[in-house]
C-alpha positions in Angstrom: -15.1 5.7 112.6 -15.9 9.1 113.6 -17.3 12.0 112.5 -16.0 15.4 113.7 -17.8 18.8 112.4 -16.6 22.1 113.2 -17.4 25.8 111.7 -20.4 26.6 113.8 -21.2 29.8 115.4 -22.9 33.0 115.3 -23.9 35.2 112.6 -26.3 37.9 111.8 -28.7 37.2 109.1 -27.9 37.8 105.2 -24.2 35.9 106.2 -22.2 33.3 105.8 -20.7 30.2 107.7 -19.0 27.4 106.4 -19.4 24.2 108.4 -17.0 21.2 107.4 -16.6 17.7 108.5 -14.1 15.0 108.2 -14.5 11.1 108.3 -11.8 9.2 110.2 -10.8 5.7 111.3 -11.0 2.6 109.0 -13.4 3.5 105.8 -13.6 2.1 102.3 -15.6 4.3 100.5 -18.3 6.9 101.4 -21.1 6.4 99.9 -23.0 9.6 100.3 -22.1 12.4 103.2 -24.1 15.4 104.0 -26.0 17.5 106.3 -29.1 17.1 108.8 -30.1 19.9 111.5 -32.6 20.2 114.4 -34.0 23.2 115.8 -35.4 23.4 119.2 -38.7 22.0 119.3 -38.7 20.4 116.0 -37.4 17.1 114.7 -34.3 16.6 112.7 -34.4 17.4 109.1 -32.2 17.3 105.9 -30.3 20.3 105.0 -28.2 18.4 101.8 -26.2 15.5 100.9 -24.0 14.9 98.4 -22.7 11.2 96.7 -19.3 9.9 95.9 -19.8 11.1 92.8 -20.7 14.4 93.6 -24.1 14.6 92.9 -25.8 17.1 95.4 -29.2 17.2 96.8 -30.9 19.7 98.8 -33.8 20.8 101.0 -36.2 22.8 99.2 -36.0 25.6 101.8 -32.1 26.1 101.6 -31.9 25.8 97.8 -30.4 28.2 96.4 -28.5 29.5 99.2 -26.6 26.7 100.6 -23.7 24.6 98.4 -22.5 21.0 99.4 -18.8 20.1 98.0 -16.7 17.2 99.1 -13.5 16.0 98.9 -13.4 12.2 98.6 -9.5 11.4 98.6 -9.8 13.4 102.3 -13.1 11.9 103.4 -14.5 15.6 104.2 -17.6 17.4 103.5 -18.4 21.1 103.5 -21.1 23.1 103.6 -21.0 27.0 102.5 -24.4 28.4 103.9 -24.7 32.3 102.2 -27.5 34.0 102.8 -28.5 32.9 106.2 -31.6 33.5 107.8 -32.6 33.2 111.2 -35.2 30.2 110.7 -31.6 28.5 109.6 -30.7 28.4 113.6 -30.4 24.8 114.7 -27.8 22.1 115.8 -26.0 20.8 112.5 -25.2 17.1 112.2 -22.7 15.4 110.1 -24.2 12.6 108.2 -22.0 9.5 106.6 -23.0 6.1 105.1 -20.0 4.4 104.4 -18.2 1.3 104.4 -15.5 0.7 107.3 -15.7 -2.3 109.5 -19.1 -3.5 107.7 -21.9 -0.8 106.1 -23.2 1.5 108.8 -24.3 5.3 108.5 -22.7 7.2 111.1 -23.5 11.0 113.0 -21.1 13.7 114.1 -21.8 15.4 117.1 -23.3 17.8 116.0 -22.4 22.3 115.7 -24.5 25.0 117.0 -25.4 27.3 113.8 -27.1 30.4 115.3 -28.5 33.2 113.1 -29.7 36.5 114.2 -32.6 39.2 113.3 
């Protein structure tokens, strides 16, 4: 199974970026997919997650701001991030816990989110 993420980049603050990320290689079901991040210095943290039924959860700090859809018949997730702001820089990680070859929860390698003042 991997994981591959794309839609990084740069962006000045009060934008928008859409990062997805699609599941491949032998898989079940998903059980829940989402989002972690780490900026420099600090340790990796939630960002949002969503279930295979859809049900959405979110850190407290990008509530509001950030939405978390998936498409389970694709085994993708997306994240639109509006309103960024620059304490939103950090290396985004694609996070699944599904069922392939055995239950396992699996990373992405991460995307480089960078917002500017």
């Amino acid at each position: 199974v991997q994981l591959q993420a794309s839609g990084g980049g740069l962006v000045q603050a009060g934008g928008s970026l859409r990062l997805s990320c699609a599941a491949s290689g032998t898989i079940f079901n998903i059980n829940v997919m989402g989002w972690y991040r780490q900026a420099p210095g600090k340790q990796r943290e939630l960002v949002a997650t969503i279930t295979n039924g859809g049900a959405p959860n979110y850190a407290d700090s990008v509530k509001g701001r950030f939405t978390i859809s998936r498409d389970t018949a694709k085994n993708t997730a997306t994240l639109q991030m509006n309103s960024l702001k620059p304490e939103d820089t950090a290396v985004y990680y694609c996070n699944a816990d599904l069922y392939g070859n055995g239950h396992r929860n699996y990373w992405g390698q991460g995307t480089l989110v960078t917002v500017s003042s």
